[in-house]
C-alpha positions as a printed Julia matrix, in Angstrom:
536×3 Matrix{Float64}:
 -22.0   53.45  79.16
 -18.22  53.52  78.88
 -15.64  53.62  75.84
 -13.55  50.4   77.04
 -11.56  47.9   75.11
 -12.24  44.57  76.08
 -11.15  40.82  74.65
 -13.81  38.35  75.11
 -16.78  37.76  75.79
 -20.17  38.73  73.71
 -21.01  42.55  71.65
 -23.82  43.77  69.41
 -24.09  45.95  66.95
 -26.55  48.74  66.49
 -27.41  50.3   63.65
 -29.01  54.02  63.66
 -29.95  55.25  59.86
 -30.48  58.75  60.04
 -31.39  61.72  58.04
 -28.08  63.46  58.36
 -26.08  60.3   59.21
 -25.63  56.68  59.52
 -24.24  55.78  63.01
 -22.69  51.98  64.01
 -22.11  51.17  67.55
 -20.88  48.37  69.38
 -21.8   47.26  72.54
 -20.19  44.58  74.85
 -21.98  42.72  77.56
 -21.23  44.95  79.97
 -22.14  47.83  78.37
 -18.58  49.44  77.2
 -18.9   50.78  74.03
 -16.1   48.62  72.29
 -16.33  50.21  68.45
 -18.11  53.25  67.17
 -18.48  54.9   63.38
 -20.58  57.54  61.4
 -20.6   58.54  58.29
 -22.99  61.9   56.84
 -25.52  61.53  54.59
 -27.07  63.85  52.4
 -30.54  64.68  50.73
 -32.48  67.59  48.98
 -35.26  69.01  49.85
 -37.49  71.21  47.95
 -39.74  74.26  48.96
 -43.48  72.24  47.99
 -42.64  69.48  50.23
 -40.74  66.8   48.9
 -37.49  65.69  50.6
 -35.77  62.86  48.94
 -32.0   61.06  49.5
 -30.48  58.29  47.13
 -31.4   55.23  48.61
 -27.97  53.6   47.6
 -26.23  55.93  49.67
 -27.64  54.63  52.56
 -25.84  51.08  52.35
 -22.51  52.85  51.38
 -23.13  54.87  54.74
 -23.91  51.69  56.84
 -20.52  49.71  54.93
 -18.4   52.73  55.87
 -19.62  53.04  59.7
 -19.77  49.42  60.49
 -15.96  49.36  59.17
 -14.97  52.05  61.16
 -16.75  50.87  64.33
 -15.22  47.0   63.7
 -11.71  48.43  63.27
 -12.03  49.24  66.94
 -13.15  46.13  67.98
 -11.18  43.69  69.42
 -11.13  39.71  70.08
 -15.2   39.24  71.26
 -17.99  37.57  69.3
 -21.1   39.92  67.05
 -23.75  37.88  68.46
 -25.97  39.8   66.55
 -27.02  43.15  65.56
 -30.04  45.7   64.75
 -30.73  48.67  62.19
 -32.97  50.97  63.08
 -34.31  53.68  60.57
 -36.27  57.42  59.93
 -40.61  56.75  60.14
 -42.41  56.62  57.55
 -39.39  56.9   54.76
 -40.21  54.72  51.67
 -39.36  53.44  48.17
 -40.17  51.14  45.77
 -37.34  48.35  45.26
 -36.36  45.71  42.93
 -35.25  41.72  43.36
 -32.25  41.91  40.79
 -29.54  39.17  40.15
 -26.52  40.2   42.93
 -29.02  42.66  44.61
 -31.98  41.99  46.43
 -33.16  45.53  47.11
 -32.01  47.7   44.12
 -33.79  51.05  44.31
 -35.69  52.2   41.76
 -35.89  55.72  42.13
 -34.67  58.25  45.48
 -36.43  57.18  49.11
 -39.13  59.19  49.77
 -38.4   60.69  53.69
 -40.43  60.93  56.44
 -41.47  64.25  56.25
 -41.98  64.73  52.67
 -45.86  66.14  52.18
 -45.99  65.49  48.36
 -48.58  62.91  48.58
 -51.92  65.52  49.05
 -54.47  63.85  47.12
 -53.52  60.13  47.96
 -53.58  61.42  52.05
 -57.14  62.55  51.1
 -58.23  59.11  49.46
 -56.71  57.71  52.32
 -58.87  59.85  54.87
 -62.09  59.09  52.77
 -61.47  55.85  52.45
 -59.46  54.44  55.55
 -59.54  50.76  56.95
 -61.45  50.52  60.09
 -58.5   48.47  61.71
 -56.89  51.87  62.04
 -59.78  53.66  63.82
 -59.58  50.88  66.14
 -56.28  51.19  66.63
 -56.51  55.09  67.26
 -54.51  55.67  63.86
 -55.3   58.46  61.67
 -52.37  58.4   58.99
 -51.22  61.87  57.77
 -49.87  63.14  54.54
 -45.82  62.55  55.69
 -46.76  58.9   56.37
 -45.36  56.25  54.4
 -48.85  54.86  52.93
 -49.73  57.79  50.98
 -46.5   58.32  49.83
 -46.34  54.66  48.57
 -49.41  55.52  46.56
 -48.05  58.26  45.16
 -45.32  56.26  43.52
 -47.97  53.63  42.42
 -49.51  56.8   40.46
 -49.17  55.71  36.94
 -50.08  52.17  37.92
 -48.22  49.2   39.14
 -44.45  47.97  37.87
 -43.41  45.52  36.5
 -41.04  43.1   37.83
 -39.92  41.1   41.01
 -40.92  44.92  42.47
 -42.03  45.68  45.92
 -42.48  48.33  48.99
 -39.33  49.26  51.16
 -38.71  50.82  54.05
 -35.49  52.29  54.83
 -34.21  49.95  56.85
 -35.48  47.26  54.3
 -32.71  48.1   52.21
 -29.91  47.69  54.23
 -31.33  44.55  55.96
 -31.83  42.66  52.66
 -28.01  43.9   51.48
 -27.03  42.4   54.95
 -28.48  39.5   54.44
 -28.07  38.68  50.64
 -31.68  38.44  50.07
 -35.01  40.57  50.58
 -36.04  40.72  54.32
 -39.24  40.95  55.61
 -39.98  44.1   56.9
 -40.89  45.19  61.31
 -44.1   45.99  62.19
 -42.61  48.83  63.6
 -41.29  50.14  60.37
 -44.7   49.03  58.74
 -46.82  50.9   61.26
 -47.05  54.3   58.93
 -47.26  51.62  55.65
 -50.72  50.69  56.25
 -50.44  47.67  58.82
 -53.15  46.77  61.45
 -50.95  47.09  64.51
 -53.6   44.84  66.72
 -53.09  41.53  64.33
 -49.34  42.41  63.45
 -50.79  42.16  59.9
 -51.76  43.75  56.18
 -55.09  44.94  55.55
 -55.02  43.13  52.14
 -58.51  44.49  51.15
 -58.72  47.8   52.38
 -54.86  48.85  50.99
 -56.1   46.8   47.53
 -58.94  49.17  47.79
 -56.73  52.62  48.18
 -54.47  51.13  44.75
 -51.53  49.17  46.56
 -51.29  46.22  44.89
 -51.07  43.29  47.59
 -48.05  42.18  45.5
 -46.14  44.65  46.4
 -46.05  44.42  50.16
 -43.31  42.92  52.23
 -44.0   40.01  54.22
 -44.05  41.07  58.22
 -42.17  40.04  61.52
 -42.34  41.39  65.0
 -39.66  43.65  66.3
 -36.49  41.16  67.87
 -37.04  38.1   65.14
 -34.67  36.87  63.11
 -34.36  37.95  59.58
 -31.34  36.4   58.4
 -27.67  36.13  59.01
 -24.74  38.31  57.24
 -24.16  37.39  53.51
 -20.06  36.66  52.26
 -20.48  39.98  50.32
 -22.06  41.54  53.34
 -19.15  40.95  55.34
 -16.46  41.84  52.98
 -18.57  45.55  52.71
 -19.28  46.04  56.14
 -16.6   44.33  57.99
 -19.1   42.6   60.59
 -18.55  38.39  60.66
 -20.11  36.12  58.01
 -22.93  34.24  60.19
 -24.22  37.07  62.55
 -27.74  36.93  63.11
 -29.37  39.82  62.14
 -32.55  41.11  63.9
 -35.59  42.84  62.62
 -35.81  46.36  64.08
 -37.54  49.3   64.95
 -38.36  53.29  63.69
 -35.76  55.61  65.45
 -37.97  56.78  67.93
 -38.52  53.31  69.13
 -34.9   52.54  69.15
 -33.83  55.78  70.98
 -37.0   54.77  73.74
 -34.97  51.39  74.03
 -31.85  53.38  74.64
 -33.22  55.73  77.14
 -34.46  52.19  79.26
 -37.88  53.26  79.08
 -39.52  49.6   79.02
 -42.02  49.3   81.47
 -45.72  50.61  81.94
 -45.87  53.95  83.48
 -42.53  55.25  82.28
 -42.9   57.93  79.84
 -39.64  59.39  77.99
 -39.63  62.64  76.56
 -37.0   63.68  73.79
 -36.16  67.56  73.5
 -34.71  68.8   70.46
 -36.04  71.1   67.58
 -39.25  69.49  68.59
 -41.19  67.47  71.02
 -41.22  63.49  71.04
 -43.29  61.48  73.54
 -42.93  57.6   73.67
 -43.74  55.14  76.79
 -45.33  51.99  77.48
 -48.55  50.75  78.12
 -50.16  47.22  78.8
 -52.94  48.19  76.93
 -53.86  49.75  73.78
 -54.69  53.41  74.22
 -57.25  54.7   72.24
 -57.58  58.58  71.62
 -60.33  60.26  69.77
 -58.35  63.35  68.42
 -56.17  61.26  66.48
 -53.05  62.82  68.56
 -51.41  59.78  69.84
 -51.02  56.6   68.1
 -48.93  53.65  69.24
 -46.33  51.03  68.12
 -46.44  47.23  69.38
 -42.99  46.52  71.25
 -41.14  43.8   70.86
 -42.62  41.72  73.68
 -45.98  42.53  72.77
 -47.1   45.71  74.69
 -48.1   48.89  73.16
 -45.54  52.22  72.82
 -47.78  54.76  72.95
 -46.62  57.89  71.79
 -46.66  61.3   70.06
 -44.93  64.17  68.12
 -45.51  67.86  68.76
 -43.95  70.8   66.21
 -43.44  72.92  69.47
 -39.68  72.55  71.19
 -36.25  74.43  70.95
 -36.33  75.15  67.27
 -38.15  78.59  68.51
 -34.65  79.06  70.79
 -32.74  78.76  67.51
 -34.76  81.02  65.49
 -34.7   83.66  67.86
 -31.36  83.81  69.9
 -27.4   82.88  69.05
 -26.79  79.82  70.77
 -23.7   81.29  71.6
 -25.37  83.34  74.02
 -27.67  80.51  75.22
 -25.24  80.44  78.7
 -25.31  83.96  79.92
 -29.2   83.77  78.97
 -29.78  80.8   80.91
 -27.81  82.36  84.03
 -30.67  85.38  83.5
 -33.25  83.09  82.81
 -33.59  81.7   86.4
 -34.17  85.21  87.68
 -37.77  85.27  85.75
 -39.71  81.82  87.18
 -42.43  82.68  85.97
 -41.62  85.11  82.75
 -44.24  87.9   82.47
 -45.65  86.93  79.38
 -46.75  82.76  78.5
 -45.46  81.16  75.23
 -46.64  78.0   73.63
 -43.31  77.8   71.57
 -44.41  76.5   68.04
 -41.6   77.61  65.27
 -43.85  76.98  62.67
 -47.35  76.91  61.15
 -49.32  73.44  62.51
 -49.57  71.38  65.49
 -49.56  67.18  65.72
 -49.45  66.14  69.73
 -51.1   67.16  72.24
 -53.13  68.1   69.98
 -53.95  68.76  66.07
 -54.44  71.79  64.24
 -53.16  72.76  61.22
 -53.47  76.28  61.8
 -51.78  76.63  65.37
 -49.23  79.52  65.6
 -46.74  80.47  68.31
 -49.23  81.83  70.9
 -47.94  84.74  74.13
 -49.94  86.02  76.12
 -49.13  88.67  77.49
 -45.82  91.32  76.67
 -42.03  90.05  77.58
 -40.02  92.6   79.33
 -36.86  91.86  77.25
 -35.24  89.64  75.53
 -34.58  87.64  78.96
 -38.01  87.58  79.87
 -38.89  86.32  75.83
 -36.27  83.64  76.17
 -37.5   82.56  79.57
 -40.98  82.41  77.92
 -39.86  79.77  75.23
 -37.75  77.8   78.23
 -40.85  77.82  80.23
 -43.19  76.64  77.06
 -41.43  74.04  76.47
 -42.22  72.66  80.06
 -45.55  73.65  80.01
 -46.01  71.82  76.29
 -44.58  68.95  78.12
 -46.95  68.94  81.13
 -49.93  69.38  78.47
 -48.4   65.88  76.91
 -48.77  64.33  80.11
 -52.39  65.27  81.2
 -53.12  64.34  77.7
 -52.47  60.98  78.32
 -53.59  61.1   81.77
 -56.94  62.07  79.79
 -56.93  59.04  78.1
 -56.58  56.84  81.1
 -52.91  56.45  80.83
 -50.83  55.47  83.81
 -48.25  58.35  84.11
 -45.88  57.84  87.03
 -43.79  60.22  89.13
 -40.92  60.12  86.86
 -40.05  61.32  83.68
 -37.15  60.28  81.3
 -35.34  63.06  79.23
 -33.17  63.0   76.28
 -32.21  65.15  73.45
 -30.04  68.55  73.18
 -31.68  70.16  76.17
 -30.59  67.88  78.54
 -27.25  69.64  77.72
 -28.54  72.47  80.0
 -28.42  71.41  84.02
 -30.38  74.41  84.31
 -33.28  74.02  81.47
 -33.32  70.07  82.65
 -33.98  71.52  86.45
 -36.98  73.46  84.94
 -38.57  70.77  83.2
 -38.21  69.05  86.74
 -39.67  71.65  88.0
 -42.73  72.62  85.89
 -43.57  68.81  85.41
 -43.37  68.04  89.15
 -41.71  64.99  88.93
 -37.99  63.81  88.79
 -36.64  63.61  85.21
 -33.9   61.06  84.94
 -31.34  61.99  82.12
 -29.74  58.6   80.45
 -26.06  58.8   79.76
 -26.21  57.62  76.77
 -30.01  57.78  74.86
 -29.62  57.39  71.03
 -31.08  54.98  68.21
 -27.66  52.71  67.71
 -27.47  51.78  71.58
 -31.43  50.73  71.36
 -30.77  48.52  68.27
 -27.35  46.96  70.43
 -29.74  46.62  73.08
 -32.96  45.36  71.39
 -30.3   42.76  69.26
 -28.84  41.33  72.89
 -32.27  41.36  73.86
 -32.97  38.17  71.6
 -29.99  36.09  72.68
 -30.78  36.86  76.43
 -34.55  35.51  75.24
 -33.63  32.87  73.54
 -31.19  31.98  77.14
 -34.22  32.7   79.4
 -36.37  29.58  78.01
 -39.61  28.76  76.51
 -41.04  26.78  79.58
 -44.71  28.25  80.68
 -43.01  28.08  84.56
 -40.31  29.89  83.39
 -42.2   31.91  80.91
 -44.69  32.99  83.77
 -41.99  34.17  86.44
 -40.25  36.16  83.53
 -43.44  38.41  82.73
 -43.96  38.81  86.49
 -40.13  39.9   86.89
 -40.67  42.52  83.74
 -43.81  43.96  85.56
 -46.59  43.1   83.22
 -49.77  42.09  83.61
 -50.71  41.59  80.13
 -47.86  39.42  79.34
 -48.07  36.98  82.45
 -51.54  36.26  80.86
 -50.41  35.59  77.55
 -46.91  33.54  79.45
 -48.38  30.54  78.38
 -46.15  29.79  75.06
 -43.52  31.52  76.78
 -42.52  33.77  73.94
 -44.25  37.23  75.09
 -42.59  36.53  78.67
 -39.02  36.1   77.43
 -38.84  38.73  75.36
 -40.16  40.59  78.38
 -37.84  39.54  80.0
 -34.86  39.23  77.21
 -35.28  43.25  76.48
 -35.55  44.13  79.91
 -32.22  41.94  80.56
 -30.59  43.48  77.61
 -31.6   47.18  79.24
 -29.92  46.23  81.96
 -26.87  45.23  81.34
 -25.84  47.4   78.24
 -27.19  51.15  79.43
 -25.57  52.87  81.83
 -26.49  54.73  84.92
 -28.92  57.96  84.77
 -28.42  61.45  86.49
 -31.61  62.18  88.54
 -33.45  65.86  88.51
 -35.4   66.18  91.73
 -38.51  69.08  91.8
 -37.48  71.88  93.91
 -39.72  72.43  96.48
 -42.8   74.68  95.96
 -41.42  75.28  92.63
 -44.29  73.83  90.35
 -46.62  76.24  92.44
 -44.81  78.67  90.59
 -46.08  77.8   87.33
 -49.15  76.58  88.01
 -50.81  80.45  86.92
 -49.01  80.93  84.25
 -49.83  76.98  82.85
 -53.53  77.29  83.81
 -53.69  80.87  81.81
 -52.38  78.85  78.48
 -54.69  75.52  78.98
 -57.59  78.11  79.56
 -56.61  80.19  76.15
 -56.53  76.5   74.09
 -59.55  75.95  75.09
 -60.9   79.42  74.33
 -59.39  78.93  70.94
 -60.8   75.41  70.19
 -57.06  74.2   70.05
 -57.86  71.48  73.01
 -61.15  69.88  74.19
 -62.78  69.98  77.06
 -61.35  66.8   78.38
 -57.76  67.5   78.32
 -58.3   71.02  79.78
 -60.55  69.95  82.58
 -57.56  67.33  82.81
 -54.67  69.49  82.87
 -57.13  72.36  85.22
 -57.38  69.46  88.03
 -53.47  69.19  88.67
 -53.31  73.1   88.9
 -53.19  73.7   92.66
 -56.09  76.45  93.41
């Protein structure tokens, strides 16, 4: 993707609400980035737990970046655009005359733990949809947060449950929106039917009253208000299109769309996301799944482990001359599994997992080598996992997030994993929403014939959706997103393996898959799993 101006011709605009910031981009047909803005949020956050921001702040953010990013744009037409926003973040809202969404206290963010004894009700009492579904919702998760604000009983009023993203949408559109499945996942949905479990949530103490009615990913929610436009600077009349949780959007932006391709985001922690024709189920509760826009599942997972060890440890200004050193200990002498805290959520769960070493680093080289070298071998453990599962994990591997800043920690990954890693130039929530928003114009182009409907599902590769290409709406958006992929990311810099190189690690990956089992950290599945791969 390229910074171009450009007259003519069609853009979207993607939305990324953030923690720290909200980001507008937008994207022209070819995939030049034609207007671009960001404005910083901020929040508080206390030491038991709770992390809150003011929820009006977050349409004042959106205003300010979509006016920035417009004021670059020239003569084309918004044909639409997308908002994607932080998992699991919630609030309660109210339907007021000249606001649709006027929030009645701070948004509750998606890792706020205060909710303890509504997570437990919701663990004794849980709807069986979600076992089905492999879903096992945890304390940060937006349903037992949304209890915990239903505490001292049920408001009163034209009142109901937001997600982020809800907030901005209805302000966009002058009127309450109905909130993504996506969005909804961590609220209590039943991902299979794309619907409320009235009884079961009725059951827990959230009033059926209360919830948001639901759309899939991609549809239409509305179009931009008069007072929309005036605050944002984006056209009256553009459609605007339900959208995702920012993992999902930055999995969009990274291209991963197909079964078999896997993406994996490096930052202060781990994120896994890919796609799947079928629902995977996992008994540990470690991975649980999103529906996609064009009806497969996004199968995916967070661990705690990642750089935030690197930080903690070293200066970042030395990460350079460390790196250089670095490649002179494949394999370190000692084994990390690189957790920076107390807890782990994917590839497995355990409250009470610590950073683990086995063994004694030389130096401070051979320590940060260790952590490098965890990473990758956290990363291979997410990959068996799924292979455990029956997951189809191909030969490649997409990677995004701050390590793909260093050539030389990307070339490790490649290494350790044994497969290419492809590095997108551009990966990040705004560019998925730009995409996913194009995605239902280039849909909506490709037809609703069954003929039609058929060949596009066999040109997006799946075999789920050429059996349900009979309506024709699964197999355009197949094909609509995968259009939309193409056209507005850009090209990817490929990692090969070196040769012989994943030999290298095999000891040193086998020793730490043999200690988590020793431990009781993994079953006997995943390590016998992860043990097969290891060449003897």
């Amino acid at each position: 993707m390229t910074a171009s101006p450009r007259n003519g011709g069609r853009a979207w605009i993607g939305i990324d609400l953030g923690t720290q910031s909200a980001r507008a981009v937008v994207v022209g047909e070819n995939g030049s980035v034609l207007g671009q803005g960001s404005t910083p949020l901020d929040g508080t956050r206390w030491p038991d737990g709770r992390h809150e921001q003011n929820a009006d702040d977050w349409w004042d953010a959106v205003a300010t970046a979509s006016r920035q990013a417009m004021a670059e744009v020239g003569s084309v037409e918004i044909a639409g655009l997308a908002c994607c926003g932080t998992s699991g973040t919630v609030l309660l809202v109210e339907e007021v005359d000249g606001d649709p969404a006027r929030p009645l206290g701070p948004g509750l963010m998606y890792d706020d733990s205060r909710a303890v004894e509504e997570a437990a009700r919701v663990q004794e009492l849980p709807a069986p949809v979600w076992a089905e579904a492999g879903l096992n919702p945890q304390r940060t998760w937006a349903l037992p947060k949304a209890l915990w604000l239903l505490r001292d009983g049920p408001p009163v009023g034209r009142v109901r449950l937001a997600h982020q993203v809800d907030v901005v949408n209805s302000r966009l559109i002058g009127r309450p929106a109905a909130t993504d499945t996506s969005n909804a996942l961590k609220s209590g949905i039943d991902p299979v039917a794309g619907a409320w479990p009235y009884e079961d949530l009725e059951r827990l103490g959230l009033d059926p009253r209360l919830l948001p009615s639901l759309v899939s990913p991609g549809q239409v929610l509305g179009e931009v208000s008069a007072a929309a436009s005036e605050a944002t600077g984006i056209p009256v009349g553009v459609p605007v299109i339900a959208g995702m949780t920012d993992g999902c959007a930055a999995q969009i932006g990274a291209g991963v769309l197909r079964p078999g391709q896997w993406n994996i985001v490096v930052g202060t922690t781990i994120v896994l996301k890919g796609v799947s024709d079928s629902l995977l189920r996992d008994p540990t509760g470690a991975l649980y799944s999103h529906r996609s826009p064009d009806g497969r599942w996004w199968p995916g997972g967070a661990s705690s482990a990642g750089a935030g060890l690197l930080s903690q440890e070293f200066d970042p200004s030395g990460y350079d001359v460390l790196n250089a050193r670095a490649s002179e200990r494949e394999p370190a002498g000692c084994v990390t599994y690189p957790l920076a805290g107390v807890g782990e959520r994917f590839p497995f769960r355990r409250a009470d997992a610590r950073r683990l070493t086995l063994g004694e680093p030389r130096d401070d080289v051979d320590r940060y080598a260790a952590i490098l070298q965890g990473v990758g071998f956290v990363e291979r453990l997410c990959l068996d996992h799924l292979r455990s599962l029956g997951a189809d994990v191909g030969d490649e591997v997409t990677l995004t997030g701050g390590a793909t800043r260093s050539a030389y920690w990307t070339q490790l990954q490649a290494d350790i994993l044994g497969r290419q890693v492809s590095v997108p130039q551009l990966a990040e929530g705004a560019v998925g929403m730009a995409v996913l928003a194009a995605s239902h114009a280039l849909a909506e182009e490709a037809g609703d014939g069954a003929a039609g409907s058929h060949a596009a599902a066999v040109e997006a590769g799946s075999r789920a959706l050429v059996a349900e290409a009979g309506d024709g709406a699964a197999a355009s958006r197949a094909l609509g997103l995968t259009e939309a992929a193409k056209r507005l990311l850009g090209p990817v810099t490929g990692y090969q393996p070196r040769t012989d190189a994943r030999s290298r690690f095999d000891e040193p990956y086998a020793a730490l898959v043999k200690e988590l089992r020793e431990r009781g950290w993994i079953g006997e599945d995943l390590a016998t799993t992860a043990l097969s791969g290891v060449n003897s």
